[in-house]
N, C-alpha and C positions, 0 to 999 in steps of 0.2 A: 504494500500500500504506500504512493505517495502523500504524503501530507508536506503543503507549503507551512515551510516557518517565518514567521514574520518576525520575531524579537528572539534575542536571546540575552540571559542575564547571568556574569560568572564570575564567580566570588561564593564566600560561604553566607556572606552577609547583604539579602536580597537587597534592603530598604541603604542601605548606609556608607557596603563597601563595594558593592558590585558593578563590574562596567557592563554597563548596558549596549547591544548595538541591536538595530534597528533597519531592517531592508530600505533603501533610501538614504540612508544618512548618510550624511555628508562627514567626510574624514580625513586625516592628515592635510589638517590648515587646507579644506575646502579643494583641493586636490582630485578628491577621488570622491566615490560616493558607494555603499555597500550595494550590493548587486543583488547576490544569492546567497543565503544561509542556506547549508542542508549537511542532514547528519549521514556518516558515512558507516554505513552497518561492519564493513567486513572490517574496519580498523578501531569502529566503536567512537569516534572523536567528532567534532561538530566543525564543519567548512565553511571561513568565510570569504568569496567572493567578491571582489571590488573592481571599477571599471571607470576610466575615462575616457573619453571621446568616444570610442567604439572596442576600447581593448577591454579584456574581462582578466582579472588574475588571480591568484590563491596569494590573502593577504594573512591568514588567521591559520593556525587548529589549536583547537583545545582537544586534549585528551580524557579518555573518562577519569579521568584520575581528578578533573576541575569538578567542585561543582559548578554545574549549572543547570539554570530554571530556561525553559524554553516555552515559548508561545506562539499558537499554528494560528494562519490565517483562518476566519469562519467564513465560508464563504454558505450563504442562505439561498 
């Protein structure tokens, strides 16, 4: 099953320590902007995806070893 991720949050501490990132946001001093999150089953760790102009590239992994809190697009 695919499921889009729209946020991802990873820290142990959801509200205070955790860096949030966001499909859309904009990153490294307005630079790039996240593209695609998506988790990778057979390594187990979460991909982030960022893109200018028209290039897409692997900017992130977290490992399951991070926590992290994840939130799927609903689409109605």
């Amino acid at each position: 099953m695919n499921r889009d991720i729209r946020k991802i949050s990873v820290g142990p501490d959801y509200k205070g320590g955790a860096m949030h990132y966001i499909v859309g946001q904009v990153v490294l001093s307005g630079a790039y902007k996240i593209h695609h999150i998506r988790h990778e089953e057979d390594t187990h760790s979460i991909l982030i995806w960022i893109e200018r102009e028209k290039t897409v590239v692997l900017w992130k992994e977290f490992r399951e070893t991070m926590p992290v809190s994840i939130e799927y697009n609903i689409n109605f």
